[in-house]
C-alpha positions in Angstrom: 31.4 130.6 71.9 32.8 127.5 73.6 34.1 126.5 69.8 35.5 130.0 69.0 37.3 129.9 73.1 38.5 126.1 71.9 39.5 127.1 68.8 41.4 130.3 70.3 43.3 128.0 73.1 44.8 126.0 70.3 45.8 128.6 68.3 47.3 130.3 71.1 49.0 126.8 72.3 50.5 126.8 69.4 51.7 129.9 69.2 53.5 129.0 72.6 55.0 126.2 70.7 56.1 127.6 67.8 58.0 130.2 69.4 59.1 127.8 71.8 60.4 125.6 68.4 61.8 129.2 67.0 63.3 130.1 70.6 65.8 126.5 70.6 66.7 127.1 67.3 67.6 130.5 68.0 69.8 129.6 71.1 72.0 127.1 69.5 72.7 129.5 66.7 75.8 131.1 68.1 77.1 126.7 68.4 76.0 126.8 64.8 78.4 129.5 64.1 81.2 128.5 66.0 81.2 124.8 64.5 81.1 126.6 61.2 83.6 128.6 61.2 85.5 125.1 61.5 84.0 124.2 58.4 86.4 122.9 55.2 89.5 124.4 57.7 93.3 124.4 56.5 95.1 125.7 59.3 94.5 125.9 63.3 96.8 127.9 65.8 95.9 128.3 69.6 97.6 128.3 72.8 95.5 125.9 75.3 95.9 126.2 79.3 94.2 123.1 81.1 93.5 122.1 84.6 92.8 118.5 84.5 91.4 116.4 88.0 92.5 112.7 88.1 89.8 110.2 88.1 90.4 108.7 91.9 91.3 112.1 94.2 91.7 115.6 94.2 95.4 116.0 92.8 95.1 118.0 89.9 97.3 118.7 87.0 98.4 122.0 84.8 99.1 122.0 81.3 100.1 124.1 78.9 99.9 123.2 74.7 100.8 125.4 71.9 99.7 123.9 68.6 99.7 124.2 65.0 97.4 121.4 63.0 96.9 121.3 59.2 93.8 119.3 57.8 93.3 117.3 54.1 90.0 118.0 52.4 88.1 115.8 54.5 89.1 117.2 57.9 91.4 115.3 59.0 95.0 116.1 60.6 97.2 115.9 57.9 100.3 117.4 60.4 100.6 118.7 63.8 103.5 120.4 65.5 101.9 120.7 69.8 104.5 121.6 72.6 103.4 120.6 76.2 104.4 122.4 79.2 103.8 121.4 82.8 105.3 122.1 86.2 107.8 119.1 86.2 107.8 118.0 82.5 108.4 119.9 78.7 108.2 118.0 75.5 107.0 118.0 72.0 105.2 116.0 68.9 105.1 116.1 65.5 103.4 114.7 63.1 104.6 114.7 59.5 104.7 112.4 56.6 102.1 109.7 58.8 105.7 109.6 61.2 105.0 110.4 64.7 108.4 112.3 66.4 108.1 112.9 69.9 110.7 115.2 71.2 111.9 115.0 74.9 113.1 118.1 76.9 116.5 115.9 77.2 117.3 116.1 73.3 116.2 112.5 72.8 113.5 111.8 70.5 110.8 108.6 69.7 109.7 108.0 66.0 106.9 105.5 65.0 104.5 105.3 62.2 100.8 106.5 62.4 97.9 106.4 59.8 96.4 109.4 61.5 97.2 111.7 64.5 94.3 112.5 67.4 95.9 114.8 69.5 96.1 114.3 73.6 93.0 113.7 75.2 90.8 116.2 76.0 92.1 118.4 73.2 90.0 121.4 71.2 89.8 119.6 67.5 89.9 115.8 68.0 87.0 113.3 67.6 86.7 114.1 71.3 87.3 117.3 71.4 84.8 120.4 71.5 84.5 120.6 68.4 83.0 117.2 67.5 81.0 117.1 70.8 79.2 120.7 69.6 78.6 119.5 66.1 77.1 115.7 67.4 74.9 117.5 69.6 73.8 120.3 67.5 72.7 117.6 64.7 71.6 114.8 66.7 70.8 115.7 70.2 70.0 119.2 70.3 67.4 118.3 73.2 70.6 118.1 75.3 72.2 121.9 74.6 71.2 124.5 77.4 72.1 127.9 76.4 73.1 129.6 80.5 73.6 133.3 80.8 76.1 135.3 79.2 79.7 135.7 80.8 82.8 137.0 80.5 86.6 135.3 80.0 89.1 137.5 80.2 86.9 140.5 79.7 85.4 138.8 76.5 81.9 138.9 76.0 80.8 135.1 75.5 77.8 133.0 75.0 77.9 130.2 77.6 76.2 126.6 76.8 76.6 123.5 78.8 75.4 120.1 76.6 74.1 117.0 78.6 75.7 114.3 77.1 74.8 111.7 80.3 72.5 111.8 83.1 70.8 108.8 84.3 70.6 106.5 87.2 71.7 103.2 87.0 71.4 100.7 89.9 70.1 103.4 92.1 73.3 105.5 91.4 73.4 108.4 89.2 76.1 109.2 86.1 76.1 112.0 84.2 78.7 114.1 81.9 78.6 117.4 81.2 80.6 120.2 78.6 80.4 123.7 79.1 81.6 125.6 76.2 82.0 129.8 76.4 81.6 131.3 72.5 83.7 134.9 72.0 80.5 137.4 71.0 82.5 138.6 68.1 84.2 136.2 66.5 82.1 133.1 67.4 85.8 131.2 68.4 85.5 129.3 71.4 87.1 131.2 74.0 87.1 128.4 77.1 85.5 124.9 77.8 85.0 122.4 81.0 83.6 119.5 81.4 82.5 117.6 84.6 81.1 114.0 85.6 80.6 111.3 88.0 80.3 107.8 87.9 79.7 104.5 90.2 82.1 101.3 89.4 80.7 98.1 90.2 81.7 94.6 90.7 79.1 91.7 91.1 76.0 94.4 91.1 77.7 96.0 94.5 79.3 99.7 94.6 83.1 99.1 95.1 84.1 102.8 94.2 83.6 105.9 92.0 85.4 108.3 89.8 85.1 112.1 89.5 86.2 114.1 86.2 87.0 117.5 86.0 88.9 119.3 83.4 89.2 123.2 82.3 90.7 125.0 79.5 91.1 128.6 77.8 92.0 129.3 74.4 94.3 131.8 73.7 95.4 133.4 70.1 93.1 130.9 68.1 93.8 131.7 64.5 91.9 129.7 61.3 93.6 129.0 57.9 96.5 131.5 58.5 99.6 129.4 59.1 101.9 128.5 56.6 102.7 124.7 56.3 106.1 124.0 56.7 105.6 120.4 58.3 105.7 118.5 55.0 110.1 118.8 55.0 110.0 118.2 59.2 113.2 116.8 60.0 114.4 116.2 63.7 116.9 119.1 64.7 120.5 118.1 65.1 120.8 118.9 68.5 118.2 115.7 68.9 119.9 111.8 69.4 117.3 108.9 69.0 115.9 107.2 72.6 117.9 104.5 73.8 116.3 101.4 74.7 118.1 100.3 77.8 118.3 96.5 78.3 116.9 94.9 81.4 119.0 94.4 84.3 120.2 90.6 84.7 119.9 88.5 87.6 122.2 88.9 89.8 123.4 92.6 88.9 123.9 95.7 91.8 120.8 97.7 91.5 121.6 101.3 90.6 121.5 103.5 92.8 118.4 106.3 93.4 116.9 108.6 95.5 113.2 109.4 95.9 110.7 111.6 98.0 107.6 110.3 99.5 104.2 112.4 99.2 105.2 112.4 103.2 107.7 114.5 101.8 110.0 111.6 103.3 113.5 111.2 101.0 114.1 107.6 100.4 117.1 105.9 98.8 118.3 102.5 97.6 120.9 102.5 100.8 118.2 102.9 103.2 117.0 99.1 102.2 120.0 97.6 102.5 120.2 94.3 103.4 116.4 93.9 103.1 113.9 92.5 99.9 112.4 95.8 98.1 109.5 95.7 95.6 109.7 99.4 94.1 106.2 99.7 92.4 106.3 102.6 89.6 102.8 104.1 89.3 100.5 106.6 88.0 97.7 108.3 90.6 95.3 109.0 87.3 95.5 105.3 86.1 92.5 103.2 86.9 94.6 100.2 86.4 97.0 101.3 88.7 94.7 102.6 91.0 92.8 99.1 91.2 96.0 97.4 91.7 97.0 98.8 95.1 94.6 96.8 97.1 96.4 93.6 95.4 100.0 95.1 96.0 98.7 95.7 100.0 
């Protein structure tokens, strides 16, 4: 009897097991898809609306990207044409013929040679990208893929993951990064993605500071192997004159003249320093480099 209970425990342990086994392959089946469908691809159109945090406060930014991207047999950009829209800037880059043109909203352009084109960061199809994190994951760390209840986007039915790519504690302080991906129920196109993390930064084994990432995005009008390429005979349009390079000022010239407001909403000019030694210190709040360097500048 006590073999036959034994023997019927490990039968049904396994059981658990196997389903269990059956179960995790079953949940990352609608990832499976999606990557799939991105499988030997010629052609990719979407509209992309982000959110992004910057890494040292709260300020957030809002972009908008159109883009069409063509790939070579091995999957990688062969040309891109992305616009970028945001509340204070508009522009646009194309890549064609390894020449990257970037296209200013003041009809002045940038060329320079590239081997091969990654897109901006944080974009749907670069090695960064969804994609690529989904199809590492699905391969290699499937241990790390959570499938969360279904939602909706939009009024589209999707399947909702979230992938674990760090969590750990180091010198008593935890980092972690995490993706959430939403997967349309029909189409098995991703539909929306975020991603989240947190990490210490240290000097000399103490805690001098930290850094917080957030970023959003929804996918609009994603089409696959549709678009006709064009991109190959790119040329700059006419109404388009190549970027000046101004030379530096030399010692001893007037400094133009300018007018800036504060984020006190103050409005500062060059004549309100007359008379008096001005450093004017051009920056970036979602630089680390730059945000590391004001203690220095202070």
């Amino acid at each position: 009897m006590r073999r036959l209970l034994a023997t019927m425990s490990v039968l049904t342990i396994t059981s658990i097991y196997c389903n269990f086994l059956f179960a995790q392959k079953n949940a990352i089946t609608p990832l499976e898809k999606m990557v799939e469908k991105f499988k030997n691809i010629k052609s990719l159109q979407y509209e992309e609306s982000s959110v992004t945090k910057t890494l040292f406060s709260n300020d957030t930014a809002k972009l908008h990207f159109s883009k069409l991207l063509f790939f070579d047999t091995a999957g990688h950009i062969r040309e891109a044409d992305e616009s970028i829209n945001t509340d204070t800037y508009s522009g646009r880059a194309v890549f064609s013929n390894k020449n990257l043109y970037n296209l200013a909203s003041d009809k002045s352009y940038t060329v320079r040679k590239e081997e091969n084109y990654l897109g901006p960061i944080g974009d749907l199809f670069n090695n960064g990208g969804v994609i690529a994190i989904n199809k590492k994951h699905i391969f290699r760390y499937p241990q790390r893929i959570s499938k969360l209840n279904d939602t909706l986007v939009d009024g589209r039915k999707c399947y909702y993951y979230t992938i674990t790519d760090l969590d750990t504690i180091i010198n008593g302080n935890r980092h972690f990064s995490c993706t959430y991906i939403a997967i349309d129920k029909k189409s098995y196109l991703p539909v929306a993605s975020s991603y989240s993390g947190y990490g210490a930064i240290e000097k000399g084994g103490m805690k001098v500071g930290s850094f917080n990432l957030f970023g959003k995005s929804k996918y609009d009008n994603v089409r696959l192997n549709t678009a006709k390429n064009d991109l190959i005979k790119f040329k700059v349009p006419e109404a388009y004159h190549l970027h000046e390079n101004l030379p530096l000022l030399a010692e001893g010239t007037m400094a133009p003249e300018w007018v800036g407001t504060a984020v006190s909403e103050n409005t500062y000019s060059s004549k309100s320093f007359n008379g008096k030694v001005l450093l004017l210190f051009l920056s970036d709040i979602g630089c680390p480099a730059n945000q590391l360097s004001v203690p220095m500048l202070n």
